[in-house]
N, C-alpha and C positions, 0 to 999 in steps of 0.2 A: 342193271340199267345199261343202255344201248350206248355207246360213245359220242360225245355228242363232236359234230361235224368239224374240220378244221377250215377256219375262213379262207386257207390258201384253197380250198377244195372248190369254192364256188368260179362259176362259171364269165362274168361281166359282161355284158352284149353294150352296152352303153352306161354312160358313169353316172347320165342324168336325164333319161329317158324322158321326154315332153308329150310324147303320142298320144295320149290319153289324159283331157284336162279332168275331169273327173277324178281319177283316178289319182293324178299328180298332186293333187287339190287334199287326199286324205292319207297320202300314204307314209311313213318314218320313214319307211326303206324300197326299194327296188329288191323283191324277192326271187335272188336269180337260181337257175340250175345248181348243184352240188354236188359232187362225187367224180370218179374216175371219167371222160370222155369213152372209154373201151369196157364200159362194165355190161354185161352179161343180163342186166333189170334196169329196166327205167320205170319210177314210178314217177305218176303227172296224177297230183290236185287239180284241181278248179281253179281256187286259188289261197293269197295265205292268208290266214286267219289273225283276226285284232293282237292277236296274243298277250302278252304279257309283259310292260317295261318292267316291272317288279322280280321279275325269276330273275332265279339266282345266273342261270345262263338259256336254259330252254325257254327262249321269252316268246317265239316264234317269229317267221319270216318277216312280218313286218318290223320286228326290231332288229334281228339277225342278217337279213338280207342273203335266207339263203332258206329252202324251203324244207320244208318236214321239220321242223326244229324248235317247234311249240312241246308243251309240257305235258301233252295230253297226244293228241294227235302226230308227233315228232316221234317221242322216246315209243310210245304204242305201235307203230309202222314198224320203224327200225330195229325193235325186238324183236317184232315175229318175223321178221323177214330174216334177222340174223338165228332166231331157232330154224329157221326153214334149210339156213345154210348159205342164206346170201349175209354175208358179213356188209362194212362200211366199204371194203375195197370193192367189191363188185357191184353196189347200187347208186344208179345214177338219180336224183331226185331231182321235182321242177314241178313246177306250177305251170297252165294252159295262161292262166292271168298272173302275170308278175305283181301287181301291185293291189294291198287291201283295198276291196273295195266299200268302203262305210256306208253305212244307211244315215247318214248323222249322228246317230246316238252312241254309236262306238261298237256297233254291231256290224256283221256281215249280212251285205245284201248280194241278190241276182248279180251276177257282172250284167253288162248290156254289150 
Protein backbone atom coordinates (compact mmCIF):
# COMPACT_ATOMS: atom_id res chain seq x y z
CA UNK A 1 0.00 0.00 0.00
CA UNK A 2 1.18 3.50 -1.19
CA UNK A 3 2.05 5.86 1.93
CA UNK A 4 -0.47 7.70 2.82
CA UNK A 5 0.33 11.65 2.51
CA UNK A 6 1.68 13.76 5.38
CA UNK A 7 -0.69 16.94 6.28
CA UNK A 8 2.57 19.13 6.57
CA UNK A 9 2.71 18.19 2.55
CA UNK A 10 -0.50 20.03 1.68
CA UNK A 11 -0.30 23.15 -0.01
CA UNK A 12 -3.15 26.16 1.87
CA UNK A 13 -4.11 28.95 -0.60
CA UNK A 14 -6.68 30.18 1.95
CA UNK A 15 -7.74 28.72 5.48
CA UNK A 16 -11.51 29.32 4.56
CA UNK A 17 -12.20 29.91 1.00
CA UNK A 18 -15.95 31.65 0.51
CA UNK A 19 -15.65 31.74 -3.74
CA UNK A 20 -17.94 29.27 -4.34
CA UNK A 21 -21.25 29.37 -2.28
CA UNK A 22 -22.36 26.10 -3.53
CA UNK A 23 -19.55 24.45 -3.01
CA UNK A 24 -18.85 26.14 0.70
CA UNK A 25 -22.41 24.99 1.36
CA UNK A 26 -21.48 21.03 0.96
CA UNK A 27 -17.96 20.67 1.69
CA UNK A 28 -16.01 19.14 5.32
CA UNK A 29 -12.84 20.26 4.01
CA UNK A 30 -11.00 22.52 1.39
CA UNK A 31 -9.11 19.77 -0.71
CA UNK A 32 -5.92 21.48 -1.27
CA UNK A 33 -2.64 20.54 -3.43
CA UNK A 34 -0.19 17.84 -1.70
CA UNK A 35 3.36 17.02 -2.27
CA UNK A 36 6.83 18.48 -2.95
CA UNK A 37 6.30 22.40 -4.76
CA UNK A 38 9.66 20.98 -7.25
CA UNK A 39 8.18 17.41 -7.93
CA UNK A 40 8.80 16.18 -11.40
CA UNK A 41 4.42 14.95 -11.74
CA UNK A 42 1.54 16.93 -11.08
CA UNK A 43 -1.36 14.97 -11.15
CA UNK A 44 -4.89 17.21 -11.15
CA UNK A 45 -8.58 15.58 -10.52
CA UNK A 46 -11.70 17.29 -11.30
CA UNK A 47 -12.18 17.24 -8.12
CA UNK A 48 -12.33 15.34 -4.58
CA UNK A 49 -14.73 12.83 -4.12
CA UNK A 50 -17.45 12.27 -0.96
CA UNK A 51 -15.09 9.79 0.41
CA UNK A 52 -15.16 8.32 3.50
CA UNK A 53 -15.47 9.98 7.34
CA UNK A 54 -15.38 6.14 8.49
CA UNK A 55 -11.69 5.06 7.05
CA UNK A 56 -9.54 4.29 9.06
CA UNK A 57 -7.20 7.26 7.51
CA UNK A 58 -7.87 7.22 3.47
CA UNK A 59 -11.15 8.94 3.91
CA UNK A 60 -10.53 11.27 1.04
CA UNK A 61 -10.02 14.91 0.24
CA UNK A 62 -13.13 16.02 1.41
CA UNK A 63 -12.24 14.80 5.03
CA UNK A 64 -8.41 14.99 4.49
CA UNK A 65 -8.23 18.22 2.91
CA UNK A 66 -5.63 17.19 0.67
CA UNK A 67 -6.29 15.44 -2.58
CA UNK A 68 -5.76 11.76 -3.97
CA UNK A 69 -6.15 10.48 -0.51
CA UNK A 70 -9.50 8.39 -0.77
CA UNK A 71 -9.41 4.55 -0.37
CA UNK A 72 -9.98 3.76 -3.79
CA UNK A 73 -8.91 6.37 -6.03
CA UNK A 74 -5.86 7.77 -3.40
CA UNK A 75 -3.98 4.51 -2.56
CA UNK A 76 -4.87 3.29 -6.60
CA UNK A 77 -3.05 6.48 -8.25
CA UNK A 78 -0.19 6.63 -5.80
CA UNK A 79 0.62 2.84 -6.43
CA UNK A 80 0.93 2.90 -9.75
CA UNK A 81 2.56 5.90 -9.99
CA UNK A 82 5.05 4.77 -7.30
CA UNK A 83 5.52 1.34 -9.46
CA UNK A 84 6.09 3.53 -12.52
CA UNK A 85 8.92 5.11 -10.30
CA UNK A 86 7.34 8.29 -9.25
CA UNK A 87 7.42 7.76 -5.37
CA UNK A 88 5.52 10.40 -2.77
CA UNK A 89 8.60 12.74 -3.09
CA UNK A 90 8.30 13.52 -6.72
CA UNK A 91 4.30 13.71 -6.96
CA UNK A 92 2.64 16.88 -6.66
CA UNK A 93 -1.41 16.11 -6.38
CA UNK A 94 -4.39 18.75 -6.65
CA UNK A 95 -7.69 18.98 -7.60
CA UNK A 96 -8.94 21.69 -10.76
CA UNK A 97 -12.12 22.11 -8.00
CA UNK A 98 -11.06 22.14 -4.39
CA UNK A 99 -14.14 21.50 -2.84
CA UNK A 100 -16.75 18.37 -3.02
CA UNK A 101 -19.15 19.10 -5.04
CA UNK A 102 -22.70 17.23 -3.64
CA UNK A 103 -25.63 16.52 -5.80
CA UNK A 104 -27.63 16.63 -2.32
CA UNK A 105 -27.59 13.03 -1.83
CA UNK A 106 -24.04 12.65 -0.86
CA UNK A 107 -22.91 11.97 -4.36
CA UNK A 108 -20.74 13.76 -6.76
CA UNK A 109 -22.12 15.84 -9.26
CA UNK A 110 -20.79 18.16 -12.55
CA UNK A 111 -18.82 20.96 -10.82
CA UNK A 112 -20.33 24.19 -12.78
Amino acid sequence: MPQFPSPASQHVVSADCQRCPELVSARNCISWGNGPLDASLVVVGEAPGAGHSDAEQWQGGNWTGMAYTSRHSGRTIRALLADAGFGADSCYFTNAVKCFPSDGEGSNREPT
